[in-house]
N, C-alpha and C positions, 0 to 999 in steps of 0.2 A: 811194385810188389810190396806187398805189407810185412813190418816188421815183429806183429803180433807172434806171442811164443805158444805155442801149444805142448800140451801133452803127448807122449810116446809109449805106450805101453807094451810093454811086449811079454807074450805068454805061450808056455807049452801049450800047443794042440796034441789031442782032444780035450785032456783033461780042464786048460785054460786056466791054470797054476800062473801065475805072476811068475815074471823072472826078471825083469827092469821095469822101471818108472822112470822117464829123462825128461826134459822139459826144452825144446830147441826153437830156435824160431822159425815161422812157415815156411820163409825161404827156402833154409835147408834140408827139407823134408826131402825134394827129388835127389838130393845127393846122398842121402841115408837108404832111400829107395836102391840105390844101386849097390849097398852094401851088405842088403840082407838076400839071406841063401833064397835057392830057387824053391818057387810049390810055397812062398807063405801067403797067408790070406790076410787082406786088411780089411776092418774094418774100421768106420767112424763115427763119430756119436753123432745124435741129434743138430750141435752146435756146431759140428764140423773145427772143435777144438780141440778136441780128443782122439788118436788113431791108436787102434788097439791090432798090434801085429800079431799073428796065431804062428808058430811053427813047430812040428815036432821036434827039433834040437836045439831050441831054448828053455835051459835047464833050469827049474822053479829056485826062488828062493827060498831060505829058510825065513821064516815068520816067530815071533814070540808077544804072548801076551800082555797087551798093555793094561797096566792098574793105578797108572799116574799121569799127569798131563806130561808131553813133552815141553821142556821149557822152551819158550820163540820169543826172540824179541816183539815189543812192541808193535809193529807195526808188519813183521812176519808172514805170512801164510804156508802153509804145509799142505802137498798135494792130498786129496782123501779119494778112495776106491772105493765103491759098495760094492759090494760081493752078497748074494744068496747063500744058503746052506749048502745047495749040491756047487758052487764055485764059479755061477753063471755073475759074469761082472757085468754093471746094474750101470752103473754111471761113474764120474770122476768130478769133484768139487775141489773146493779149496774150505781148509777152516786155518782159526788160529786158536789162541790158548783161550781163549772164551770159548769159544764155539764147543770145543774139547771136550771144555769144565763142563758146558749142559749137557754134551752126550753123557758124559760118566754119569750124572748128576740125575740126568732124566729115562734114562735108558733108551735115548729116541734120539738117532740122528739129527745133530745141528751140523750148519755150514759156515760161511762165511760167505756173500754173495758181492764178487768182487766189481760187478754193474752197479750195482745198487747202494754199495759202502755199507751194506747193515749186515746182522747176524741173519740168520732164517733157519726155522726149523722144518725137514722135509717132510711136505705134507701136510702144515699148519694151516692152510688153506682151502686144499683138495681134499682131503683126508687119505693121502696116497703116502701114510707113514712109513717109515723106516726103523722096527724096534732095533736094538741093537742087541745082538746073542755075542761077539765076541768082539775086541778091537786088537789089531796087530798091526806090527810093526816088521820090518824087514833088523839088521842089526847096525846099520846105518842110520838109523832113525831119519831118514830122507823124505818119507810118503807115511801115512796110514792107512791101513786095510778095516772097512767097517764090515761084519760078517751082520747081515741085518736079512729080518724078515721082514718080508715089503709089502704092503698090502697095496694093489691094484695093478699100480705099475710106477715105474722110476722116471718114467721119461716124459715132457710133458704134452710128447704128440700123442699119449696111448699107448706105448708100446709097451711090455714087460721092461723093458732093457732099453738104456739108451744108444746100446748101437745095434742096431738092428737093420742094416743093411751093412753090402761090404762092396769096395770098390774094385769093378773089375778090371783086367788089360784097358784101356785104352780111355780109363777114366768115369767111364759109365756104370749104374749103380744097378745091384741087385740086392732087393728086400729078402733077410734071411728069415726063417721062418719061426718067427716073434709073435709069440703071441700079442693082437693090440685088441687091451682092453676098455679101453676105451675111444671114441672119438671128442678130440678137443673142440670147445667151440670156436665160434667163427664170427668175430663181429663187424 
């Protein structure tokens, strides 16, 4: 089994309000599995490094507006959430205090692309930008929330959303109904 960590995110349904951001290793996912109430839904992102748990008695965080860079060591990373306007969550990256400064800076989502060792801006490529309307924080300062307008889609199969299916009983996937705007090529 691999000792890769992934993401945990957990959020009130319907509205899909954040209420935790945790970071475990894969491992321990089926053992968290067995801890959370009955009737939640999961889903997973694109990478299959991100699960994003729905339930209705996971109670939202409070959020306040960021207008400074969090300070992070050197070498750091801080988990990032994009979030749409109506609170449709888009994807989950990592950036650091660069990555930060060109969001504030440019009003466009940067990351930090931890494959790749370099910055990136989303959508510098594609053109499947991310403006940035607001940046939040929880009161822990642990994760950032980007509140961004996306143009195309967030994910890089096509879809609106990078999670766009959800796992069901028995491990088997069903596509939620995500808009994909596009088809990725194929070489």
């Amino acid at each position: 089994m691999s000792s890769r960590k992934i993401t945990v995110i957990r959020a009130q349904s319907p509205g899909r309000e954040i209420s935790s951001l945790t970071r475990i290793l894969e491992e321990d996912l089926p053992e968290l599995r067995k801890h959370l109430p009955e009737g939640v839904h999961e889903e997973v992102d694109c990478d299959e490094d991100t699960v994003l748990f729905l339930h209705s008695s996971f109670f939202p965080l409070d959020f306040f507006k960021m207008r400074d860079l969090l300070p992070l060591q050197e070498t750091e990373l801080i988990p990032v959430v994009a979030i749409d306007p109506e609170g449709q969550i888009l994807m989950q990256a990592f950036g650091n205090e660069e990555s930060q400064r060109l969001s504030l800076e440019t009003g466009f989502a940067h990351y930090f692309s931890r494959s790749r060792n370099q910055l990136w801006k989303k959508g510098d490529t594609s053109g499947h930008t991310q403006k940035i309307l607001r940046i939040l924080s929880p009161e822990d300062c642990s994760f950032l929330v980007y509140q961004v307008k996306q143009e195309v889609a967030a994910c890089h199969e096509g879809y609106y959303s990078c999670f766009f299916r959800e796992r069901m009983p028995g491990g088997e996937w069903q596509v939620l109904p995500i808009p994909r705007n596009f088809l990725p090529e194929t070489t």
